[in-house]
C-alpha positions in Angstrom: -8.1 -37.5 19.6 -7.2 -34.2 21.3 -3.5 -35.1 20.5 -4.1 -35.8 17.1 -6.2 -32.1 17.1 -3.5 -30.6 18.6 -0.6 -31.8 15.6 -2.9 -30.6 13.2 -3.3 -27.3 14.6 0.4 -27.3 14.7 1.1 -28.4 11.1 -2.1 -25.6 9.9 0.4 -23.0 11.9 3.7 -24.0 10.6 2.0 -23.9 6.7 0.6 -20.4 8.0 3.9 -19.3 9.5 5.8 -21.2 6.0 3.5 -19.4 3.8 3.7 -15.4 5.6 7.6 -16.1 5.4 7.4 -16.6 2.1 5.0 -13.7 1.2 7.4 -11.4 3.2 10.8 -12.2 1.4 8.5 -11.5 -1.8 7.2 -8.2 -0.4 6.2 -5.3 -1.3 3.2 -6.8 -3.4 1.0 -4.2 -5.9 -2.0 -7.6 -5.4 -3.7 -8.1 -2.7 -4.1 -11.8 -2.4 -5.5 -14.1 0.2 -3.2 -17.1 0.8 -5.0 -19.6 3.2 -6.2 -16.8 5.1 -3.1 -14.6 4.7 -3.4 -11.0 2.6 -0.4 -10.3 0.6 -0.7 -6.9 1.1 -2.8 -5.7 4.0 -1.6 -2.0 4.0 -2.0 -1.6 0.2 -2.7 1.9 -0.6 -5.3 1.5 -2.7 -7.2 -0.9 0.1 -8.1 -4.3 -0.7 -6.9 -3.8 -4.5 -7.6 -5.0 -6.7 -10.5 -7.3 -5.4 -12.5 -4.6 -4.9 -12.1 -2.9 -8.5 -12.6 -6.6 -10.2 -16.4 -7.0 -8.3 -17.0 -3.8 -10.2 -16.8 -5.5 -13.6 -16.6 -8.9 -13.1 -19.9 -9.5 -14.8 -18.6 -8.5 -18.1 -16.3 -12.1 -18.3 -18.1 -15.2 -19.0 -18.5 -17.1 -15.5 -18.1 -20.6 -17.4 -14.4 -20.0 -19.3 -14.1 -23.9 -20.3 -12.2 -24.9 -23.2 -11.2 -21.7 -23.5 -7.4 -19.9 -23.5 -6.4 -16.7 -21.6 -3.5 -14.4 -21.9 -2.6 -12.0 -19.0 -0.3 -9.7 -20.0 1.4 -7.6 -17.2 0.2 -10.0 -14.8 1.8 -8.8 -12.1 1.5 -11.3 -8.8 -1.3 -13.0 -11.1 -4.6 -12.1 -9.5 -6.5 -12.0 -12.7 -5.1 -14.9 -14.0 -5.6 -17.0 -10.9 -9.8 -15.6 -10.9 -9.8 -16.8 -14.8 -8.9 -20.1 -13.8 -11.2 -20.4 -10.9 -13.9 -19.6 -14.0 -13.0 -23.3 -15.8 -10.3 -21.7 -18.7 -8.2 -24.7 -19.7 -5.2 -22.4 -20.4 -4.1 -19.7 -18.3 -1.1 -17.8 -19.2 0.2 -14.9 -17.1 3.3 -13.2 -18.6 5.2 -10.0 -17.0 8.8 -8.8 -17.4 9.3 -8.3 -13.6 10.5 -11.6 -11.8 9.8 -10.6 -8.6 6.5 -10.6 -10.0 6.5 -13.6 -11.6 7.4 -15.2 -8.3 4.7 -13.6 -6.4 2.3 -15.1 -8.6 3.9 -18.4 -8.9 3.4 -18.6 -5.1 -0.1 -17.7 -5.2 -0.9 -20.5 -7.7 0.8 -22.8 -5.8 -1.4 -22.1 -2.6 -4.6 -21.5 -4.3 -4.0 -25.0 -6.1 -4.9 -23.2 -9.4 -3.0 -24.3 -12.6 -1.4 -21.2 -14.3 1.6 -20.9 -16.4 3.6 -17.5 -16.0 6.5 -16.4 -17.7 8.8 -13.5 -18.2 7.8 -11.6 -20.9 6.6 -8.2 -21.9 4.0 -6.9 -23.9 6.7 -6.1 -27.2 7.5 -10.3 -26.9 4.1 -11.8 -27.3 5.0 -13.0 -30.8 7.1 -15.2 -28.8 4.3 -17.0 -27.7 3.3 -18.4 -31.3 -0.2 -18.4 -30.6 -3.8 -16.6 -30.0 -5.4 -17.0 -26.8 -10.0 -16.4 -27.0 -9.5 -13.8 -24.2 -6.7 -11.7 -23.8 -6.3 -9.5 -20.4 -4.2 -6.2 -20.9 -5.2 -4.5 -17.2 -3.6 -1.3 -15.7 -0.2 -1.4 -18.2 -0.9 1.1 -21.3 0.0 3.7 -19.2 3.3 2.3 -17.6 4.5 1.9 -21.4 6.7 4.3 -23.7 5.4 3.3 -26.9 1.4 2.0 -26.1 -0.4 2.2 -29.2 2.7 -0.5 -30.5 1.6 -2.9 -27.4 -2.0 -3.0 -28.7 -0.8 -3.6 -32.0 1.2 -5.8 -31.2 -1.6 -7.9 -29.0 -4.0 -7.5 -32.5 -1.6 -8.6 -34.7 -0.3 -11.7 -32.3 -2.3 -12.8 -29.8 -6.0 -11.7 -29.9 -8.1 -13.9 -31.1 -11.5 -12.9 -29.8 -12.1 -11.0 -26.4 -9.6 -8.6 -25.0 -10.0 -7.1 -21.4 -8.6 -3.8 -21.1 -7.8 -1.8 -18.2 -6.0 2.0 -18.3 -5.8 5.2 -15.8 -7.6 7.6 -17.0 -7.4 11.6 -16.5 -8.8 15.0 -18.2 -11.9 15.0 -19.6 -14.4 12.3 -19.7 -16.2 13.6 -22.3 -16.5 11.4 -26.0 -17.1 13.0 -29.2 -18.0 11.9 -32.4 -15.1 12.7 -34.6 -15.1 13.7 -38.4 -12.7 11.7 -40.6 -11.1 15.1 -41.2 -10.4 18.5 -40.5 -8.3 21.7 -42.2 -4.8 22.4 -40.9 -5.7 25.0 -40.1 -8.3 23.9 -37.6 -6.9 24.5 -34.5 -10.1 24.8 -32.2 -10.5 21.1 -31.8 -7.2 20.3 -29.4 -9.0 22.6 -27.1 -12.1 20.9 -26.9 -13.1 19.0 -23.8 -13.8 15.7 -26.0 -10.7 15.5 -28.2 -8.6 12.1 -27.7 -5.5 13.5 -25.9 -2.9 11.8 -23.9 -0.4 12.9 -20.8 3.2 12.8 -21.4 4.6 12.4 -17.8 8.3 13.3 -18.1 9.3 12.8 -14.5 7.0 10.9 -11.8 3.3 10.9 -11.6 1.7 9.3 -8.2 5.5 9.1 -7.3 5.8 6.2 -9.8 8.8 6.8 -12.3 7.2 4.1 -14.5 4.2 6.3 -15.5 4.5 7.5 -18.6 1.3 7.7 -21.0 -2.4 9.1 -19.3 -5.0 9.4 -21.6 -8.4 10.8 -21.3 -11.6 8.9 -21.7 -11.7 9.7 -25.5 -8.0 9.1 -26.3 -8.3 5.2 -24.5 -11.6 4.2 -26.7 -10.0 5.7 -30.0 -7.0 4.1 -29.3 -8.9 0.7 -29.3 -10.2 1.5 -31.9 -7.3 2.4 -33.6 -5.8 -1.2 -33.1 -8.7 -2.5 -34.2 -10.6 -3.5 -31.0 -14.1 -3.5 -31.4 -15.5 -1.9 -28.2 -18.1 -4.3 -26.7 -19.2 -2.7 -23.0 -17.7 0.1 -20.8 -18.5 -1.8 -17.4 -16.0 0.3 -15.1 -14.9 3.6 -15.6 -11.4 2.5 -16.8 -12.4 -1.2 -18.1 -13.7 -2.3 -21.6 -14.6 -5.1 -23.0 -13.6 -5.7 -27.0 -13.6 -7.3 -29.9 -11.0 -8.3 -32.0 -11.9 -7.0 -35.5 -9.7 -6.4 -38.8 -7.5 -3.7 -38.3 -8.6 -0.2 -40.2 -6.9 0.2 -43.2 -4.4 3.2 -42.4 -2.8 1.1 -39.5 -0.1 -0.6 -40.9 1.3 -4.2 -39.7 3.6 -4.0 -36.6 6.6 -6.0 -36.4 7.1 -9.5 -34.7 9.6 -7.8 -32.6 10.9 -11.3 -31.4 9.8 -14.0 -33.7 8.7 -17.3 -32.0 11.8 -19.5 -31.3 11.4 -23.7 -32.0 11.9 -24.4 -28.7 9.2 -21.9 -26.8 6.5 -24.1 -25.0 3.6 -22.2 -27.0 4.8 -22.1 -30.3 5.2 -26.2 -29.7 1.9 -26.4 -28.0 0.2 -24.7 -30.8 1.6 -27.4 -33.4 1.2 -30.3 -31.2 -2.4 -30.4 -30.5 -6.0 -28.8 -30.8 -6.3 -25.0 -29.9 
């Protein structure tokens, strides 16, 4: 018996040892997972991120996700998408246009055991995917994106069919008017007021992070939702909303399918060949 203790303990440390290898030649990782024990990133600026920012909302998601469909987009090494699968969705789709990425979270889903299906795509392709997905997950990328108020459009017009999740960085004010439809040209007062939607241009690096490019305050982020016709449900985090997909207001016109669905792609055929 001891001997046959002592194998196991030496096949539980070669899987350890297999599985920190392979979490090293992936590194650096933006998740922090746990792998069997092993963090994925145990000196991660932002501490034990983002586990630590999901407890703070986690309550807005429905625990029981079955028969459901989810759509990560910007999944990054797939934290979300693994903890939606963990709440019963039948479909999980994580999609990101970093591979390094992509292989982080493939590797997570294949130690966790959870079923997830990632693939590289970003947030202008998801009319590639040929379908809607009841809860869609769009967490910490508006603001790593030059054109943002296209990407929600293009997740209303594409892929939201119900709930979306949404996630930015914030900055400014955090003060929320109530707008008029209108004001005169000549107006000016209002782009100085504390509760104005405004956003951040970031021309160089912000946080040392090239990829920064839009910040908006409290008031731009809500009105943007609105603005691509998201129904704003609950503010359960500072940066995190829950919405609604509802019709789009009349003045925003129809984005374009920037790359239409293609025969072969395993949504589109999973959409014609069986139940949603």
């Amino acid at each position: 018996m001891s001997e046959r203790r002592r194998a196991n303990g030496a096949d539980l440390a070669d899987q350890r040892a297999t599985i920190r290898r392979r979490i090293d030649e992936l590194a650096p990782w933006f998740h922090n997972i746990d792998l069997n024990g092993i963090p994925t990133a145990p000196d991660h600026p932002l501490n034990n991120y983002p586990t630590w920012k999901w407890r703070r909302f986690a309550h807005a998601v429905p625990e029981d996700l079955s028969g459901r469909t989810v759509l990560d987009i910007g999944c990054n090494a797939g934290f979300y998408a693994l903890e939606m699968k963990r709440r019963g969705a039948d479909l999980v789709v994580g999609i990101d246009e970093d591979e390094r990425y992509l292989s982080q979270a493939r590797l997570a889903a294949e130690v966790t055991g959870l079923e997830v299906e990632f693939r590289q795509l970003s947030v202008y392709d998801v009319a590639r995917l040929g379908r809607r997905f009841d809860l869609g997950m769009f967490m910490g990328v508006l603001y790593h994106l030059r054109h943002p108020l296209l990407a929600l459009d293009l997740i209303h017009e594409h892929v939201a069919d119900d709930l979306v999740l949404f996630q930015t960085m914030q900055r400014g004010s955090e003060v929320v008017w109530e707008l008029e439809e209108d004001y005169g040209f000549w107006n000016g007062s209002i782009f100085h007021y504390a509760g104005f939607p405004a956003m951040y241009f970031i021309e160089q690096r912000y946080a040392g992070d090239p990829s920064n490019w839009w910040i908006p305050n409290r008031a731009c982020a809500e009105a943007m939702l609105r603005s691509a016709g998201f129904e704003i449900l609950q503010h359960p985090e500072d940066e995190v909303y829950l919405c609604r997909r509802a019709p789009a207001p009349s003045m925003r016109p129809a984005p374009p399918a920037l790359r239409q669905p293609h025969p072969d792609d395993a949504m589109t055929a999973r959409r014609h060949n069986g139940p949603e």
